[in-house]
PQR file of N, CA, C, O and H, with PARSE charges and radii, in Angstrom:
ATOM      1  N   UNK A   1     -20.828 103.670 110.366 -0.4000 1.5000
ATOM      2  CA  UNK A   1     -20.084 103.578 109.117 -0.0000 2.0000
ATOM      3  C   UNK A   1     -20.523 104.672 108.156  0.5500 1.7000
ATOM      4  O   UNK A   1     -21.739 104.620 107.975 -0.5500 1.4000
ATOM      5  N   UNK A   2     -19.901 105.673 107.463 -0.4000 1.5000
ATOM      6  CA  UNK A   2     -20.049 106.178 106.411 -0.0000 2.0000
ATOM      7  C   UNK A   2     -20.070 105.596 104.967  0.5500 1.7000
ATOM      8  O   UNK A   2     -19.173 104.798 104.697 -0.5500 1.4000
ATOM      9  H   UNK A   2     -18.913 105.715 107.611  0.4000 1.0000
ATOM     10  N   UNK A   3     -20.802 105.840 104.201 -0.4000 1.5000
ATOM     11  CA  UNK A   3     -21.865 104.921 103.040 -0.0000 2.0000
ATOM     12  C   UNK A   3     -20.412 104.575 101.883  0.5500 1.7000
ATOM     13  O   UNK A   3     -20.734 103.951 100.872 -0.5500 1.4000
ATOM     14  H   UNK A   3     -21.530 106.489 104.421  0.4000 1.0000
ATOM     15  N   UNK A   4     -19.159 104.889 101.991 -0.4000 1.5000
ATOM     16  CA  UNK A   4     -18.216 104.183 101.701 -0.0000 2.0000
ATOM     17  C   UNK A   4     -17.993 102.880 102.771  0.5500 1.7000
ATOM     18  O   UNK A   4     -18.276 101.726 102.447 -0.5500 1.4000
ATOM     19  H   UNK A   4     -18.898 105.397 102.813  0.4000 1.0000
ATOM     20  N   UNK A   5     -17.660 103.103 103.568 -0.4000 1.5000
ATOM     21  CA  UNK A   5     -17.756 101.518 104.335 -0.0000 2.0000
ATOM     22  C   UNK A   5     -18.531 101.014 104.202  0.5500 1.7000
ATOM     23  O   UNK A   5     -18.288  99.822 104.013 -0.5500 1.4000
ATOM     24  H   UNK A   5     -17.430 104.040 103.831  0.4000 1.0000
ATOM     25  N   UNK A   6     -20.396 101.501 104.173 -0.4000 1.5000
ATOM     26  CA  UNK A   6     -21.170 100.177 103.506 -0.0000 2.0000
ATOM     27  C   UNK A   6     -21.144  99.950 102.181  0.5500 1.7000
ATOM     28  O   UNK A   6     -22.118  99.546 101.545 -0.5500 1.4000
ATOM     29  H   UNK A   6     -20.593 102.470 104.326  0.4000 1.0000
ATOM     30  N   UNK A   7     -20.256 100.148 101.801 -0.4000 1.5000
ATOM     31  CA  UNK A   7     -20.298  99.796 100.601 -0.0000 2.0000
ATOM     32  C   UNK A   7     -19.151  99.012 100.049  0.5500 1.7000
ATOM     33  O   UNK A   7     -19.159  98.188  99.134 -0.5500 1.4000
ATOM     34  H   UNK A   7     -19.465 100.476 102.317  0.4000 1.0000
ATOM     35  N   UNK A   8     -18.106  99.463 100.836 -0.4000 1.5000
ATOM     36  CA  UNK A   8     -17.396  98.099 100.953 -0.0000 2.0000
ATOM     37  C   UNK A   8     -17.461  96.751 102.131  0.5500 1.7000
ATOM     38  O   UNK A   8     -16.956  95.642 102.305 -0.5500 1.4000
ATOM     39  H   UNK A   8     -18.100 100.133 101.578  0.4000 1.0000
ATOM     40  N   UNK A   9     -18.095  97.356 102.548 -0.4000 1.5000
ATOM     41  CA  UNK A   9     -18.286  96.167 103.472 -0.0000 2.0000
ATOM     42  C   UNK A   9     -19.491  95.451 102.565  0.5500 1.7000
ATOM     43  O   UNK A   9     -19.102  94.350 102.175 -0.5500 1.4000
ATOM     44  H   UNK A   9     -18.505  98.257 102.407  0.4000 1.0000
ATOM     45  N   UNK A  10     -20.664  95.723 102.179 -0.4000 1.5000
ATOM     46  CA  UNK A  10     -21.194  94.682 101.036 -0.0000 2.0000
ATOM     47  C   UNK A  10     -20.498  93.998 100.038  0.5500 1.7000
ATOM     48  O   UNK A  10     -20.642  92.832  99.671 -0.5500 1.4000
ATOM     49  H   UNK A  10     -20.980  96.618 102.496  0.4000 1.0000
ATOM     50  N   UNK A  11     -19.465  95.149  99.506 -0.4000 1.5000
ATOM     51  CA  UNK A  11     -19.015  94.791  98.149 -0.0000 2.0000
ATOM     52  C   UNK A  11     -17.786  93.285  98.698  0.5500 1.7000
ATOM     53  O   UNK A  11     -17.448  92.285  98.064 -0.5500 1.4000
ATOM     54  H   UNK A  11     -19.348  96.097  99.804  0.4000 1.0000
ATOM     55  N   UNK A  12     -17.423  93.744 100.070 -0.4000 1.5000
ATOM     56  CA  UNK A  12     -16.270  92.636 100.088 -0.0000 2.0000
ATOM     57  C   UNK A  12     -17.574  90.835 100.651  0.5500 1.7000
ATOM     58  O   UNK A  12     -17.525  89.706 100.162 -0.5500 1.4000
ATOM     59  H   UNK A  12     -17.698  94.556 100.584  0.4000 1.0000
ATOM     60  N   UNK A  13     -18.418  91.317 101.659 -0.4000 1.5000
ATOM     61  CA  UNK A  13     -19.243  90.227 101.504 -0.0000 2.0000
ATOM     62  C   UNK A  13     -20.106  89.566 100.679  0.5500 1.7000
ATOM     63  O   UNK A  13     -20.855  88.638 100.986 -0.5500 1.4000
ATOM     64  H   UNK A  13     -18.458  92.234 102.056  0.4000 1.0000
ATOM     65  N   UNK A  14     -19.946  90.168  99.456 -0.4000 1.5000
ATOM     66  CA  UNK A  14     -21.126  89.745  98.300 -0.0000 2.0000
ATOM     67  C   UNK A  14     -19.819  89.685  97.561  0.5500 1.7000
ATOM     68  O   UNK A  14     -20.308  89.536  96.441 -0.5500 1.4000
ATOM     69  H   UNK A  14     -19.338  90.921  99.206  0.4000 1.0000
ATOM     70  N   UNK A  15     -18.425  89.689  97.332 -0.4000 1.5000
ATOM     71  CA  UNK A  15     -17.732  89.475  96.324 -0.0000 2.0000
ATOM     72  C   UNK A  15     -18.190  90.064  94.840  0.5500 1.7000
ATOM     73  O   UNK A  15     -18.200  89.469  93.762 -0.5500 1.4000
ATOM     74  H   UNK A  15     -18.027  89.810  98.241  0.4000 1.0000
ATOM     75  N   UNK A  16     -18.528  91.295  95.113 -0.4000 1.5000
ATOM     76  CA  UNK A  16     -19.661  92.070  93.771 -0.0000 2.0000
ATOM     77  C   UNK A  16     -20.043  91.613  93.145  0.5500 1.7000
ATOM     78  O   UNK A  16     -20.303  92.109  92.049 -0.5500 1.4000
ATOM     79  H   UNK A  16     -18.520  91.779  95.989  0.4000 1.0000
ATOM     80  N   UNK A  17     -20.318  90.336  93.476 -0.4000 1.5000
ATOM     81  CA  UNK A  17     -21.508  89.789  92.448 -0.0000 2.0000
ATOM     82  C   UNK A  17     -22.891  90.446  92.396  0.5500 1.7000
ATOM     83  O   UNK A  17     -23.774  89.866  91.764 -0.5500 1.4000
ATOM     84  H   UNK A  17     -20.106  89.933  94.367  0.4000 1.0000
ATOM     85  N   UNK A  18     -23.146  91.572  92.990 -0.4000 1.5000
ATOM     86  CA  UNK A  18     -24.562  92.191  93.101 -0.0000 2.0000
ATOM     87  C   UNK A  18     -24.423  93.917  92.915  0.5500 1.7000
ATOM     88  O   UNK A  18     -23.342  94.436  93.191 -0.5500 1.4000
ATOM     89  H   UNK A  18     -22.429  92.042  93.503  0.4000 1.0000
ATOM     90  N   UNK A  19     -25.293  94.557  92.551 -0.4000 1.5000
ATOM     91  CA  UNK A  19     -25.292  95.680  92.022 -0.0000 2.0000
ATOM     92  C   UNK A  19     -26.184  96.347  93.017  0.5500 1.7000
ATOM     93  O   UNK A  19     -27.319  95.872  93.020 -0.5500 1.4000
ATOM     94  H   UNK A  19     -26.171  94.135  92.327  0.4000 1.0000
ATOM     95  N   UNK A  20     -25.938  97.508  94.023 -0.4000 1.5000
ATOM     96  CA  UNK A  20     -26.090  97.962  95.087 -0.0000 2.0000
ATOM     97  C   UNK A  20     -26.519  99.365  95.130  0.5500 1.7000
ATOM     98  O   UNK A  20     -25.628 100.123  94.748 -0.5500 1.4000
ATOM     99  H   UNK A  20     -25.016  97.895  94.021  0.4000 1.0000
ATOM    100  N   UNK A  21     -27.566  99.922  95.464 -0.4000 1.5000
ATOM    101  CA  UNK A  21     -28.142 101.641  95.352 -0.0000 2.0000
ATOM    102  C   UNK A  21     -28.127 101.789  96.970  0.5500 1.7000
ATOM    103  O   UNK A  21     -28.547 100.749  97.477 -0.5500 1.4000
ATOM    104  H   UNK A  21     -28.290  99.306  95.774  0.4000 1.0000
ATOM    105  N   UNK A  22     -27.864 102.509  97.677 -0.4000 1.5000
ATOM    106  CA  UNK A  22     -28.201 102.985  98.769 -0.0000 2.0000
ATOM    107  C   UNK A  22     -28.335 104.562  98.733  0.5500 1.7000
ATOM    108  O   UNK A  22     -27.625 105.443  98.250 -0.5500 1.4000
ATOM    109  H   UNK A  22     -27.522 103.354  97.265  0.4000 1.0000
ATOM    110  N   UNK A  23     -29.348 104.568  99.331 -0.4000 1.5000
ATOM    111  CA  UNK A  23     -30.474 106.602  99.188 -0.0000 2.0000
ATOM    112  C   UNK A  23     -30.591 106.569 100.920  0.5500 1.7000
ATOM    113  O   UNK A  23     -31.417 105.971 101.609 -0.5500 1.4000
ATOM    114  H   UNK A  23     -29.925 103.852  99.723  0.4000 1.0000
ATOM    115  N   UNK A  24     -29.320 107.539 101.389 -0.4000 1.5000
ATOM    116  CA  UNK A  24     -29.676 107.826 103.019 -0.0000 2.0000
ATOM    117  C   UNK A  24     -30.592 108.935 102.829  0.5500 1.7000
ATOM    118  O   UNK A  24     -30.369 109.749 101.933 -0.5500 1.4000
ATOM    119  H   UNK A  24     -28.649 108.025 100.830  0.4000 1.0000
ATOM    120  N   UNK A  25     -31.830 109.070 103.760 -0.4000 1.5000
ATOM    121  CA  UNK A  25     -32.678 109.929 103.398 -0.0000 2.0000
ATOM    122  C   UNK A  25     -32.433 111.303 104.510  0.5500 1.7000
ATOM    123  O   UNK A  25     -32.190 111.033 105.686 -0.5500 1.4000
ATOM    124  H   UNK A  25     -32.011 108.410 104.489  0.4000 1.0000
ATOM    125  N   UNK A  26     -32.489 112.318 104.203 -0.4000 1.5000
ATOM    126  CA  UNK A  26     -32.165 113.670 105.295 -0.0000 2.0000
ATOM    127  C   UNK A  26     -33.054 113.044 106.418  0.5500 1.7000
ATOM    128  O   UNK A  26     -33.917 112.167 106.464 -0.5500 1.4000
ATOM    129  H   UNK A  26     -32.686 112.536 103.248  0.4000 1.0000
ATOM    130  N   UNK A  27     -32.194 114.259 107.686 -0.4000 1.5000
ATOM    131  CA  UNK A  27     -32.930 114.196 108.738 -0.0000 2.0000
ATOM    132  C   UNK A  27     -34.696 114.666 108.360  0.5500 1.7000
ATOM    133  O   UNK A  27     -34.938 115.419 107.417 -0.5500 1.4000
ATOM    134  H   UNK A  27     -31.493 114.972 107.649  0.4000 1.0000
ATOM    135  N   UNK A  28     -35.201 114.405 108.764 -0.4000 1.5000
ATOM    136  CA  UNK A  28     -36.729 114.608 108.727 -0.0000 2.0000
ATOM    137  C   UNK A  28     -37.515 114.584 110.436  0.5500 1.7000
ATOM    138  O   UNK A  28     -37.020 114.056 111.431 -0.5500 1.4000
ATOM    139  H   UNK A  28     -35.006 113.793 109.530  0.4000 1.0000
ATOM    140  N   UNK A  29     -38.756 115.274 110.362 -0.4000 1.5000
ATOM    141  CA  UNK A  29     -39.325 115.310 111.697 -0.0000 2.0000
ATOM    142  C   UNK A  29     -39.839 113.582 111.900  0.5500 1.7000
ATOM    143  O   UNK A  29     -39.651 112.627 112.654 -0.5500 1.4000
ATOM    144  H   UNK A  29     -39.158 115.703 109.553  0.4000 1.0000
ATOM    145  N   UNK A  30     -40.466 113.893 110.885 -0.4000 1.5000
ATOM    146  CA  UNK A  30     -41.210 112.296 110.494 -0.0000 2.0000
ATOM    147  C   UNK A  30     -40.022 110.946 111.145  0.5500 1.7000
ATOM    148  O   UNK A  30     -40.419 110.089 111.934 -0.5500 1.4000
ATOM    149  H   UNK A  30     -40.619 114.669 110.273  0.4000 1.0000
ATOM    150  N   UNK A  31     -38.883 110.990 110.739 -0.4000 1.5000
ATOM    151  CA  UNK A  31     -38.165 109.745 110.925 -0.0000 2.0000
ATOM    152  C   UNK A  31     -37.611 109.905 112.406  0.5500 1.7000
ATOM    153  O   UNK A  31     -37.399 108.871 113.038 -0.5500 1.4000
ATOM    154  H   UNK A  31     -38.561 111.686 110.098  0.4000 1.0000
ATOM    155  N   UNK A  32     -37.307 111.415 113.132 -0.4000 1.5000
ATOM    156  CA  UNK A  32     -36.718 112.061 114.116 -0.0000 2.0000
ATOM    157  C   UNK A  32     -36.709 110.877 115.592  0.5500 1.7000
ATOM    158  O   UNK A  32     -35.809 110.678 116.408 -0.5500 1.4000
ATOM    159  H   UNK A  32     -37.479 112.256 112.618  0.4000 1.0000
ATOM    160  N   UNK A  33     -38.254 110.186 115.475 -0.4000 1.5000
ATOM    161  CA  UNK A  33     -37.814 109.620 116.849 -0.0000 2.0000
ATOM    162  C   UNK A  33     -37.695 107.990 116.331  0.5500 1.7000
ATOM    163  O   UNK A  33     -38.161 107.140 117.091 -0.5500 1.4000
ATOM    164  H   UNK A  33     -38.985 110.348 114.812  0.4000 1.0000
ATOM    165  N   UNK A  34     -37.208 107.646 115.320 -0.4000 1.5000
ATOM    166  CA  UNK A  34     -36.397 106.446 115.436 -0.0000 2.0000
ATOM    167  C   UNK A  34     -35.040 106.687 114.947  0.5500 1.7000
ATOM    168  O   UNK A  34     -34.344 105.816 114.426 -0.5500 1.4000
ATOM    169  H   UNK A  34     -36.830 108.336 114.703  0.4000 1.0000
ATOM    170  N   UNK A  35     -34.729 107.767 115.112 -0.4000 1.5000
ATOM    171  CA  UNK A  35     -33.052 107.952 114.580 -0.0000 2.0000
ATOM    172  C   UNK A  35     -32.478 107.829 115.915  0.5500 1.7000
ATOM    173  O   UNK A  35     -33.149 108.149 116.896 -0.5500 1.4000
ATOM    174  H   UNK A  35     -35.294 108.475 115.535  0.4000 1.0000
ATOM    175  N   UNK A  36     -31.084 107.316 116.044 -0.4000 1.5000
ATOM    176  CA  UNK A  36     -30.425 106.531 116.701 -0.0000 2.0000
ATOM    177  C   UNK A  36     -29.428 107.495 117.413  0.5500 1.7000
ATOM    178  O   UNK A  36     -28.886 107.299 118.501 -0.5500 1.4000
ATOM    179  H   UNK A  36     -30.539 107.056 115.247  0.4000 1.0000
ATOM    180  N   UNK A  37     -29.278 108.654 116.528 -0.4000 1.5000
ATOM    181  CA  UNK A  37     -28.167 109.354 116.757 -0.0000 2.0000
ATOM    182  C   UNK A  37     -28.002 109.988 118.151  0.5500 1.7000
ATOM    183  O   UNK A  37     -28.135 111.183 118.419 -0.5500 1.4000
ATOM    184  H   UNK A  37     -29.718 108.812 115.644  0.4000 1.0000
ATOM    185  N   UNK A  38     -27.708 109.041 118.948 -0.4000 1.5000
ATOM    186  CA  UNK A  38     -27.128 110.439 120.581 -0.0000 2.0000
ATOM    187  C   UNK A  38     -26.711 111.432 120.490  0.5500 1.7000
ATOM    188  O   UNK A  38     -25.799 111.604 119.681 -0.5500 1.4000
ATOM    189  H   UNK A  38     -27.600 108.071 118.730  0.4000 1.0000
ATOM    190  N   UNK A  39     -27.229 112.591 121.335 -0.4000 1.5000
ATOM    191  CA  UNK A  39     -26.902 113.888 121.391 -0.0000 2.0000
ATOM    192  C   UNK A  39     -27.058 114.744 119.603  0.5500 1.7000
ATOM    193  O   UNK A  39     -26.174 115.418 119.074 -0.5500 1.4000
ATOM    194  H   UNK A  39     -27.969 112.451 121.993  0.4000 1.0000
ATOM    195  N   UNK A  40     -28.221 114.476 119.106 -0.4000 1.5000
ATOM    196  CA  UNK A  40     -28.142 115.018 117.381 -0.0000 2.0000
ATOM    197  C   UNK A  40     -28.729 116.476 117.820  0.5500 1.7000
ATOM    198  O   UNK A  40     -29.592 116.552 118.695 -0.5500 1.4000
ATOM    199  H   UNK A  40     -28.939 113.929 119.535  0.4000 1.0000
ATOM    200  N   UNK A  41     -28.122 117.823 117.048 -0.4000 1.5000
ATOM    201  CA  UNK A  41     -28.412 119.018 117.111 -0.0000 2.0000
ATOM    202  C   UNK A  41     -29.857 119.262 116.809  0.5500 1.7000
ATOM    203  O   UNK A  41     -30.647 120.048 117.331 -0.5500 1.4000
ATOM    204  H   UNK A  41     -27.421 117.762 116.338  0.4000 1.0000
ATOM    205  N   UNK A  42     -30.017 118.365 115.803 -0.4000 1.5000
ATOM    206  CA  UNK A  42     -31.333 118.052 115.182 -0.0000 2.0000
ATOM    207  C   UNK A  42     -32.578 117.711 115.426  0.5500 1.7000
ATOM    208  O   UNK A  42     -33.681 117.825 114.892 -0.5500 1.4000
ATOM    209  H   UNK A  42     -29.375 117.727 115.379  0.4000 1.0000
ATOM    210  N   UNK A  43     -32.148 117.297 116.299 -0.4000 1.5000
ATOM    211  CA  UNK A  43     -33.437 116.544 117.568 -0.0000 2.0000
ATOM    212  C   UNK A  43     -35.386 117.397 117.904  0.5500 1.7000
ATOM    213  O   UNK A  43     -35.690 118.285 118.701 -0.5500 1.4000
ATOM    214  H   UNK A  43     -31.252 117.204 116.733  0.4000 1.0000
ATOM    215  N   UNK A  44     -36.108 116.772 117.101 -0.4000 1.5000
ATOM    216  CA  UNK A  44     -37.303 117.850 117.615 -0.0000 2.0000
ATOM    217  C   UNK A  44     -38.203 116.614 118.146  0.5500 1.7000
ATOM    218  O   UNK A  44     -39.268 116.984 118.640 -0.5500 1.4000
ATOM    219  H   UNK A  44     -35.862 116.051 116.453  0.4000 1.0000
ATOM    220  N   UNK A  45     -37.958 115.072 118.139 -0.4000 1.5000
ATOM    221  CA  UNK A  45     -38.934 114.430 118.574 -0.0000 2.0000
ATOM    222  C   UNK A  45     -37.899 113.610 119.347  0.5500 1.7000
ATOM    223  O   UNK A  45     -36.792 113.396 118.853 -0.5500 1.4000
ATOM    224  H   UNK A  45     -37.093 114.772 117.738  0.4000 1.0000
ATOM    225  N   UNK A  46     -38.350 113.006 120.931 -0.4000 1.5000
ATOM    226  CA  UNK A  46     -37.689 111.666 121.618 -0.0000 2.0000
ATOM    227  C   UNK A  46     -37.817 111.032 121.178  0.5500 1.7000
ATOM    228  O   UNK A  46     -38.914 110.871 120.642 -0.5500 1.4000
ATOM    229  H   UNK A  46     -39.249 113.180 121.333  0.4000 1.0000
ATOM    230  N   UNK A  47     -36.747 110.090 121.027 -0.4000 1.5000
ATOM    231  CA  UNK A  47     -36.151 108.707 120.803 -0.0000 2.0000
ATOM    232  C   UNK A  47     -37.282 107.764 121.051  0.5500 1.7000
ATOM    233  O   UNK A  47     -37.346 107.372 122.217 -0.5500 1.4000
ATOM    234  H   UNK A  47     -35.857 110.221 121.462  0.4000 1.0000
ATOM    235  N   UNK A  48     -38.174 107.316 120.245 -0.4000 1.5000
ATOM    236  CA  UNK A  48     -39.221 106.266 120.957 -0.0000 2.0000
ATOM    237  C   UNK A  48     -38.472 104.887 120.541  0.5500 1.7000
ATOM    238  O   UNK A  48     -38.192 104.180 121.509 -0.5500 1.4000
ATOM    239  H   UNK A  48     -38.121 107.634 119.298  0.4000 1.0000
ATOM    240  N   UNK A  49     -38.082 104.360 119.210 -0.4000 1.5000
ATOM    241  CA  UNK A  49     -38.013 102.941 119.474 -0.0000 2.0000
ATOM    242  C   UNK A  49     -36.896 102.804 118.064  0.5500 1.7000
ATOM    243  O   UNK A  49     -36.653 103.536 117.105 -0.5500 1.4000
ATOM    244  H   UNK A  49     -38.309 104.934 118.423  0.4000 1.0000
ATOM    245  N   UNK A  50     -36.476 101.677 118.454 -0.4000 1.5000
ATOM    246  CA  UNK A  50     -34.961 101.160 116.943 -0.0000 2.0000
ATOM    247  C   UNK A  50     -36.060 100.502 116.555  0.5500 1.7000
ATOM    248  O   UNK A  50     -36.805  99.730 117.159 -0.5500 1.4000
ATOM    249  H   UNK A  50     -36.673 101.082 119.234  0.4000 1.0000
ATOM    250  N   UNK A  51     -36.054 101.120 114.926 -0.4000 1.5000
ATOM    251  CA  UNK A  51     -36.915 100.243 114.131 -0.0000 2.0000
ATOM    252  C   UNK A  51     -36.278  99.234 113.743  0.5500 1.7000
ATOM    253  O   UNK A  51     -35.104  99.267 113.374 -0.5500 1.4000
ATOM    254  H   UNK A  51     -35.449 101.747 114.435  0.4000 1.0000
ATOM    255  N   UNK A  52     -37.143  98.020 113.798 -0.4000 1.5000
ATOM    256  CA  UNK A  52     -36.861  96.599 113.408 -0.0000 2.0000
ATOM    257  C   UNK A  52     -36.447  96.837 112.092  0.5500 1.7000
ATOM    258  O   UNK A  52     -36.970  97.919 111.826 -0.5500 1.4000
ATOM    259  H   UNK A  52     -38.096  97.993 114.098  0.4000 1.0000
ATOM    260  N   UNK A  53     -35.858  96.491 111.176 -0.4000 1.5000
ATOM    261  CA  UNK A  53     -35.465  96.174 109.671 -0.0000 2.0000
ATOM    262  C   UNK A  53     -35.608  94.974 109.367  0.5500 1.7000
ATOM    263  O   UNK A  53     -35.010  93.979 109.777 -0.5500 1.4000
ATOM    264  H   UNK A  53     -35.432  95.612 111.392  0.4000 1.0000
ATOM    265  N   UNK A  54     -37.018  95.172 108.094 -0.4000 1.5000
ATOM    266  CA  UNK A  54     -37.114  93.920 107.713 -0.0000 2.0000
ATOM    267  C   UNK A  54     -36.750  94.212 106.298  0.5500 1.7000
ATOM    268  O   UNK A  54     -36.354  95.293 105.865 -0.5500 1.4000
ATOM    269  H   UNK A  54     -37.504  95.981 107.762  0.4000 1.0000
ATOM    270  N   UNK A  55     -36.937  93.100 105.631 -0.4000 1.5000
ATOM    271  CA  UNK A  55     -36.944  92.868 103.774 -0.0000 2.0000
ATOM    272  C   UNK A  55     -38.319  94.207 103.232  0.5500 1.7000
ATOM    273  O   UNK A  55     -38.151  95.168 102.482 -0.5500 1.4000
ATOM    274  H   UNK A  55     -37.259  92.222 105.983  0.4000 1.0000
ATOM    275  N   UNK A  56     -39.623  93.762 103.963 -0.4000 1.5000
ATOM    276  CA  UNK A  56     -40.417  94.462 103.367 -0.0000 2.0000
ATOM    277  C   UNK A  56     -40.208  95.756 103.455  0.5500 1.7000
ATOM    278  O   UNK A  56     -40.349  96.404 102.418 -0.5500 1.4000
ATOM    279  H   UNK A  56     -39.759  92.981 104.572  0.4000 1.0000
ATOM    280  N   UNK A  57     -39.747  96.601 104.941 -0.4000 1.5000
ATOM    281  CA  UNK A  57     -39.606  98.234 105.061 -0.0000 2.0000
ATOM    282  C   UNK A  57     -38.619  98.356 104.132  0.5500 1.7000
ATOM    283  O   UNK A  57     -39.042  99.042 103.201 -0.5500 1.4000
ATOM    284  H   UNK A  57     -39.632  96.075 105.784  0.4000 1.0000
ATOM    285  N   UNK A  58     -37.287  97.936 103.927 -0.4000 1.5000
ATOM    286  CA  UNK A  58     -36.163  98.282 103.382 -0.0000 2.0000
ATOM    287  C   UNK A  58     -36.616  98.459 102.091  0.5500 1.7000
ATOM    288  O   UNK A  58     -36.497  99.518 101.474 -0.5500 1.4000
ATOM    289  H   UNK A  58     -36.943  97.379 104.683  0.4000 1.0000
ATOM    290  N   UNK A  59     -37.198  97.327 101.608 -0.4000 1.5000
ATOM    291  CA  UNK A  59     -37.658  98.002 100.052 -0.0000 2.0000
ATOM    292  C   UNK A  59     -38.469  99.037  99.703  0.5500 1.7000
ATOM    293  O   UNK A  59     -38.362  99.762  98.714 -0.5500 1.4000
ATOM    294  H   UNK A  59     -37.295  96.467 102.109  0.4000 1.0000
ATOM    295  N   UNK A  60     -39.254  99.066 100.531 -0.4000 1.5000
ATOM    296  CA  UNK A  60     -40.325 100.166 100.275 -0.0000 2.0000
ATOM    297  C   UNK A  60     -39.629 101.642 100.010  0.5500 1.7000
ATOM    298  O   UNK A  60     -38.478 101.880 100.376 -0.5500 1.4000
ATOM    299  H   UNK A  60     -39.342  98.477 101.334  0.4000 1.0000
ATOM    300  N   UNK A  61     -40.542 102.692  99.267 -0.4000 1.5000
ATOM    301  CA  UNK A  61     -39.565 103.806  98.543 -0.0000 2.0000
ATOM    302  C   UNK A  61     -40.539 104.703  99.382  0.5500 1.7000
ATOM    303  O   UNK A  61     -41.431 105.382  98.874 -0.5500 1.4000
ATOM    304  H   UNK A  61     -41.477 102.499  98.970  0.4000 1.0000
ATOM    305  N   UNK A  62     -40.254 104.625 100.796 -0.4000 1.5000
ATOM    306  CA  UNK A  62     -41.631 105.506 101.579 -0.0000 2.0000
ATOM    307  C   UNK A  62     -39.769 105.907 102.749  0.5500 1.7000
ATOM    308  O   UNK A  62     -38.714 105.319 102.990 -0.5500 1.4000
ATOM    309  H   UNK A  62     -39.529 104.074 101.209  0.4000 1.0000
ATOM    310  N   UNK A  63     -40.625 107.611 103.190 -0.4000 1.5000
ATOM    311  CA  UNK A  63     -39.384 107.626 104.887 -0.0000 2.0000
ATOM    312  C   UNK A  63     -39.649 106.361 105.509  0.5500 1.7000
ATOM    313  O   UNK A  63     -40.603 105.711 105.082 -0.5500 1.4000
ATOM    314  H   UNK A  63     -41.481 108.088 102.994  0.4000 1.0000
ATOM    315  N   UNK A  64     -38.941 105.899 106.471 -0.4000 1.5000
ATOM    316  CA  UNK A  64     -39.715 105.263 107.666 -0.0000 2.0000
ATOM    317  C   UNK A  64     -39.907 106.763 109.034  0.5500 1.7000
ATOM    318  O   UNK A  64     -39.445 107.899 109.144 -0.5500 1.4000
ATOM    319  H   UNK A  64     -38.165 106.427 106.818  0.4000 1.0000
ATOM    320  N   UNK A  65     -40.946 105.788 109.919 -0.4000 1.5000
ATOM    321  CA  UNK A  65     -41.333 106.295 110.960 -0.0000 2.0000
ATOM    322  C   UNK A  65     -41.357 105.579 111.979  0.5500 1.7000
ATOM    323  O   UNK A  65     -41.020 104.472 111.559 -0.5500 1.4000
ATOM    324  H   UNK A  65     -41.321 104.866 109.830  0.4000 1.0000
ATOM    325  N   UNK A  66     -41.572 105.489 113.235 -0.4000 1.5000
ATOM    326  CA  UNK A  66     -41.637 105.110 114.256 -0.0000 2.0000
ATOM    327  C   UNK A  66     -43.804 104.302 114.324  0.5500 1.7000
ATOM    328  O   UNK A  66     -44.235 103.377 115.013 -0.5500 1.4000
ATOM    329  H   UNK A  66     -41.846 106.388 113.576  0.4000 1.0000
ATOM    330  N   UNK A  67     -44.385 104.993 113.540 -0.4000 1.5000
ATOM    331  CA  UNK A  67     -45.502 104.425 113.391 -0.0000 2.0000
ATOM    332  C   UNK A  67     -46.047 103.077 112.278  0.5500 1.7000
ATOM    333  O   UNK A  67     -47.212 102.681 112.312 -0.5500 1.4000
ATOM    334  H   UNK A  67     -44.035 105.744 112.981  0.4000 1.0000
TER
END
């Protein structure tokens, strides 16, 4: 989805009752091997693992990593 569809797709499941920031962060080396993207031009680290998403990572104002 492009960050218009998540954003309506929240806005239609939350009935906007809630006020919503989403910050996609650039490609980075650091995040490189939990990005999802098949075949990315971008690519300098293998694919090690889909990071779990919890409450606590999502909030945090840090990249994620695979560590």
């Amino acid at each position: 989805l492009q960050m218009e569809g998540i954003a309506d797709l929240l806005n239609e499941h939350f009935e906007n009752r809630v006020e919503f920031f989403i910050h996609p962060d650039p490609c980075t080396a650091s995040s490189c091997s939990i990005c999802q993207i098949e075949n990315c031009k971008e690519r300098k680290n293998i694919f090690e693992k889909k990071l779990d998403w919890t409450l606590e990572n999502v909030l945090e104002n840090k990249a994620h990593t695979a560590h």
